[in-house]
N, C-alpha and C positions, 0 to 999 in steps of 0.2 A: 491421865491416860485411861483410866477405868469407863471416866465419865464418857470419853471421848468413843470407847468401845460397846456405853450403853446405848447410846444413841445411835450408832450406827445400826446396831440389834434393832434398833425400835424404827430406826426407818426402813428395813431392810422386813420387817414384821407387818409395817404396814405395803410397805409394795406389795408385800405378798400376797396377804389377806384383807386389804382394806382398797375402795376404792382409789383411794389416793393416801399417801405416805402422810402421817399424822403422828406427833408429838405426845405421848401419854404416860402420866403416872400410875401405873398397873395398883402400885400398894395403897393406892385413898379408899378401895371397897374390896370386899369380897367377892368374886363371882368367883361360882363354880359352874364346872362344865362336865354335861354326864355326855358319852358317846354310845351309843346304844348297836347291839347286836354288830358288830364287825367281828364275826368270825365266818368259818372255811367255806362252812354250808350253804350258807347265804352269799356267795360270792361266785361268782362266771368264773374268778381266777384260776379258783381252787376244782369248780366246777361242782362245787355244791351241790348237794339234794333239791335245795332250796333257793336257786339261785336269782339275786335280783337280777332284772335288768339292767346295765349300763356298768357292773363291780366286774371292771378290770383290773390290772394291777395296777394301771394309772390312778385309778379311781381312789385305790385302797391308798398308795403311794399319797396321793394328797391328803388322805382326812391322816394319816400318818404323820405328817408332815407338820401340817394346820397343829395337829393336836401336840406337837415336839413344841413349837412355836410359842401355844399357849401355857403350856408347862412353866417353859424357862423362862415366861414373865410373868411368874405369880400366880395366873391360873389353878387352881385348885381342881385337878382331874379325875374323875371317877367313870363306869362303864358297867354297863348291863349285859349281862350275860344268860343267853338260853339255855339252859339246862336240864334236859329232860329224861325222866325214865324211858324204859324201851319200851315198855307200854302204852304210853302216853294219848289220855281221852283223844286226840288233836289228829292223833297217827292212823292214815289209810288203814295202816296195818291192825289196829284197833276196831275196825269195819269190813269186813269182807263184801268183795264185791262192788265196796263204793271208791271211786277214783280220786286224787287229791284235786282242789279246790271245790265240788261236792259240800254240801251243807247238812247237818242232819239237826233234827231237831234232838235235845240232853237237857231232861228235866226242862226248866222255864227258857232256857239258851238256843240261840241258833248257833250250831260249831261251825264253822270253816273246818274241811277235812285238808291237813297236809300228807306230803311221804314224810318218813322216820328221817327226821333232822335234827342235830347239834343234842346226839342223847351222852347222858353224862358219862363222861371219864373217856370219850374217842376224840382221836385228833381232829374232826370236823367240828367239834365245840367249841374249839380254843379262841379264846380271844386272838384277832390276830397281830394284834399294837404290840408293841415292846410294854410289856405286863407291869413292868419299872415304872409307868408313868401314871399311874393309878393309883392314886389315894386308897381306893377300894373297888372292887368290883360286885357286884351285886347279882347275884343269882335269880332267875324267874323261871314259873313254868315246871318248877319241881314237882307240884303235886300232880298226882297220876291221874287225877278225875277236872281240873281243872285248866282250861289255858290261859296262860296271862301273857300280855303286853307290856306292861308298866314294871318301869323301873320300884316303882311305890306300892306295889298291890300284887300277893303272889296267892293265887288260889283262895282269893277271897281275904287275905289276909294281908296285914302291911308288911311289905320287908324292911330291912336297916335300912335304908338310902332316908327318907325323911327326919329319924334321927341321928344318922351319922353327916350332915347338914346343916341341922337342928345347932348340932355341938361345933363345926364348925365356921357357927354365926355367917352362915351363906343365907344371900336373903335372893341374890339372883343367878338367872340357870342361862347359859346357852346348851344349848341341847340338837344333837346333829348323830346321823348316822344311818342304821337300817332298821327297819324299811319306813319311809314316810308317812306310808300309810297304817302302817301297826305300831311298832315298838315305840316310834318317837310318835309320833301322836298320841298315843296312850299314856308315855312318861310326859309330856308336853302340858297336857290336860291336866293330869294328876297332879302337878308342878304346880299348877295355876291356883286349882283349886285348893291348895294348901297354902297359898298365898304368897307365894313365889313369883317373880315377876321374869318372866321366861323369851328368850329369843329363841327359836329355831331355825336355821342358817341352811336353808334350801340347798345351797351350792354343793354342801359337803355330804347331802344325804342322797337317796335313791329309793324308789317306791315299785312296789311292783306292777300295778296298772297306771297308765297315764292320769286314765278315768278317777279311780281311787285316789290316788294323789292329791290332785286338782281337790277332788271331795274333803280331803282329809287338811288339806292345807286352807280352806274356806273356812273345817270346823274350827279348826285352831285358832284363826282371825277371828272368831265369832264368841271365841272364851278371851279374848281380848290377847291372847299369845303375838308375837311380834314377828313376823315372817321376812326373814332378811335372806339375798342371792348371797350375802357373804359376811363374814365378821364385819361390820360398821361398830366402834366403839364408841361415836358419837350415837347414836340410835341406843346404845345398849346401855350405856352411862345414866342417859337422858329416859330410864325405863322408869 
């Protein structure tokens, strides 16, 4: 009967998330899967400071969902987290006078200015998954003089996520969430170049410009990153 209950999981798994309903042994590899920035701020639901385009609760409900799915077949789940002082280099508020998306030049950098979002310890920070499903979550963007992107690089410096990966013998990443253009591209890339063989799963993510997007999901083909509308396990296996 067990068996009988695995398989329905697994084809019920792939109607979900797969072009077509496929048959697979989740335990022959490790992949882990990091979901990046799903919390309040960044989300139309919540009505965020920072809100992507298209993050309704539809939107949230699927990568939710998507992410329950991968869990309960072995999937190994992890998630990045913005986490910012209330000072933060990044913050309008940091700039008088200058308006969010605004650029100023900071030392050798060009910043993208935003408003004050996901600063640490307010309910707009929060992860917004069932927190349960997280191997670990990983914090970015702490440092007050610094903005980071990457699951793997905070302020100049590397966070846990490469060796908490490292340790559990993950060699490949699907990687989805917000925003297309920043967080998962930056963890995407970082991924790569550590030598990581990485999928990013379009369907489940969301960007803030169309423009940017499209940009961001070229650079990532162009690091050899694997650009898929939805979990294919035959694309991701065959990595």
């Amino acid at each position: 009967m067990k068996y009988i209950m695995f398989f329905v999981q697994v084809a019920l798994f792939g109607a979900f998330l797969f072009a077509s309903p496929v048959s697979i042994v989740f335990a022959q590899e490790k992949i882990g899967v990091i979901v990046t920035g799903i919390q309040a701020d960044f989300t139309m639901w919540k009505r965020g400071a920072l809100a992507v385009p298209g993050t309704d609760q539809a939107f949230i409900k699927k990568v939710e969902s998507a992410t329950l799915l991968l869990a309960r077949n072995g999937f190994m789940i992890y998630a990045t987290q913005d986490w910012h002082p209330a000072d933060h280099i990044s913050f309008t508020t940091s700039h008088p006078g200058k308006n969010p998306f605004d650029t100023v030049q900071i030392g050798d950098r060009i910043q993208t200015l935003w408003p004050p979002h996901c600063v640490q310890g307010t309910e707009n920070a929060k992860v917004l998954l069932d927190n349960s499903i997280f191997l670990a979550i990983v914090r970015i963007g702490q440092h007050p003089q610094f903005d980071s992107y990457s699951g793997f690089q905070d302020g100049g410096t590397n966070t846990e996520m490469h060796p908490i990966l490292q340790a559990a013998g993950i060699r490949k990443l699907i990687i989805y969430g917000l925003a297309t253009d920043y967080c998962v591209k930056a963890t995407a890339i970082d991924a790569a170049s550590r030598g990581y063989k990485v999928a990013v799963i379009e369907g489940l993510s969301k960007g803030i410009t169309s423009e940017t997007t499209a940009t961001a999901l070229n650079e990532m083909r162009a690091k050899g990153i694997t650009v898929l509308d939805k979990i294919d396990m035959t694309r991701i296996t065959a990595m």
